[in-house]
ZAMARGU-4260 file (C-alpha; in steps of 0.2 Angstrom, whole numbers, plus 5000, padded with zeros to 4 digits):
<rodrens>
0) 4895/5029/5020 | 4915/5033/5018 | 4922/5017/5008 | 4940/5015/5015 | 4954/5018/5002
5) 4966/5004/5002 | 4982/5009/4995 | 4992/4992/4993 | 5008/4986/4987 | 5013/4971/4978
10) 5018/4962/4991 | 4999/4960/4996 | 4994/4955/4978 | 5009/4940/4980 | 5004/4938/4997
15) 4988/4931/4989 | 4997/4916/4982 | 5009/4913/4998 | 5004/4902/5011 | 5009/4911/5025
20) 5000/4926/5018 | 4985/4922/5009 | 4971/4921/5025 | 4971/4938/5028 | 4977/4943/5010
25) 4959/4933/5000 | 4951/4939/5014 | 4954/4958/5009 | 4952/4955/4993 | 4934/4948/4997
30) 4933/4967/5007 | 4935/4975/4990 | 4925/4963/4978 | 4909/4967/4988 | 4915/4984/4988
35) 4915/4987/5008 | 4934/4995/5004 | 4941/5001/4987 | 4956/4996/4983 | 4973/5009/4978
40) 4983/5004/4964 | 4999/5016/4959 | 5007/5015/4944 | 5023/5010/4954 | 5012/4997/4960
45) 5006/4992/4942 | 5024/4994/4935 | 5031/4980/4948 | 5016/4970/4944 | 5022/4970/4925
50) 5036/4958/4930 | 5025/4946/4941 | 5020/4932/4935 | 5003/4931/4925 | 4992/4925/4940
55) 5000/4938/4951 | 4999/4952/4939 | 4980/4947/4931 | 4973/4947/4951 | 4966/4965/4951
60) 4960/4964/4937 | 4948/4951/4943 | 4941/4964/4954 | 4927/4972/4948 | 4933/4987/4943
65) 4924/5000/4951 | 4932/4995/4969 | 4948/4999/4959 | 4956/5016/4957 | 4972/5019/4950
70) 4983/5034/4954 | 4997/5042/4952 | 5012/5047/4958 | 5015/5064/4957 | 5031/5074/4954
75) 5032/5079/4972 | 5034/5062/4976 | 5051/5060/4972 | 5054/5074/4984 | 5045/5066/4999
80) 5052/5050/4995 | 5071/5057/4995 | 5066/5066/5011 | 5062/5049/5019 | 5081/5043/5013
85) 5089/5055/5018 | 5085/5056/5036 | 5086/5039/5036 | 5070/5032/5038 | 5070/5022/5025
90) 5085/5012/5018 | 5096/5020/5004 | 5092/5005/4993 | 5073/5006/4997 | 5070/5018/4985
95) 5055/5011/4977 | 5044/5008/4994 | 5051/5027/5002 | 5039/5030/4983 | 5026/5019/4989
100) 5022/5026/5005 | 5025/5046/4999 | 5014/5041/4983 | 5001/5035/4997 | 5004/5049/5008
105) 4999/5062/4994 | 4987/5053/4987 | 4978/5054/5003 | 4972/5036/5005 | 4965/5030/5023
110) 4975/5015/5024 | 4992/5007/5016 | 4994/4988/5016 | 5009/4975/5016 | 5018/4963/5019
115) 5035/4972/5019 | 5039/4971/5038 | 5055/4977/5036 | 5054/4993/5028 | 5037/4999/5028
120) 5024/4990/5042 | 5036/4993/5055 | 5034/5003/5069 | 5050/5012/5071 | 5048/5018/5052
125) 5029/5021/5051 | 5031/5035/5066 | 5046/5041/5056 | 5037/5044/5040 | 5023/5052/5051
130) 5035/5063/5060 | 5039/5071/5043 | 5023/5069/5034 | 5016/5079/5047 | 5029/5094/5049
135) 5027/5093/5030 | 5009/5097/5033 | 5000/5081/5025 | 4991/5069/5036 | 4997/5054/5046
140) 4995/5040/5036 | 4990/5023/5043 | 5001/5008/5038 | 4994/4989/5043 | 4996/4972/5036
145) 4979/4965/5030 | 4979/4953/5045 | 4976/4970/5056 | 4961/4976/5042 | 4950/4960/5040
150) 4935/4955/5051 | 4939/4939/5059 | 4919/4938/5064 | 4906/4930/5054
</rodrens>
């Protein structure tokens, strides 16, 4: 059976702590605790985490590590990423996300998760990183919130 990679960003692992976030974030994170989806940490990711605070910054780590795989963000990246900017796909001051979803992109994952409606789970910008993810030759890559990857049944 294929375990879903689940690239997420750190605005999942704050969502956890948010209110208006946490149902569908705990819920997620109760995917990748029984190991029914693995969770994608880059080191982007783990570098914004080192500014959270320690609740936010210690939650993967309470994961059993084996539903945890880090990755990282390779040189080609910056080039994708840049791409994204430059045809205005992507703010000019998103830098850091255009990363996020060029890191997911090449590193292949099934899935990318956040909370970031504005920039990244956005339907406008989710077909325009596809359109040149695709003409690049790498695969579509499928953005969601966790509200759209939970099971809302038993």
């Amino acid at each position: 059976m294929h375990v879903q990679r689940i690239y997420v960003d750190t605005s999942v692992i704050g969502g956890y702590f948010d209110p208006e976030f946490e149902f569908a974030t705990r819920r997620l994170f109760q995917l990748f605790a029984r190991g029914e989806a693995r969770m994608v940490l880059s080191e982007l990711t783990r570098h914004e985490l080192e500014f959270a605070p320690p609740h936010v910054r210690t939650l993967p780590s309470r994961l059993p590590q084996q539903h945890v795989e880090d990755i990282d963000t390779p040189p080609e990246a910056a080039e994708l990423a840049e791409l994204y900017l430059r045809e205005r796909v992507i703010r000019a001051s998103m830098h850091i996300d255009a990363l996020h979803i060029a890191t997911a992109t090449l590193g292949r994952v099934d899935l990318l998760v956040s909370w970031n409606f504005r920039d990244i789970v956005n339907l406008p910008k989710i077909r325009g990183y596809n359109a040149i993810n695709l003409r690049l030759g790498y695969p579509l890559l499928e953005i969601r919130t966790p509200n759209e990857v939970i099971s809302y049944g038993n």
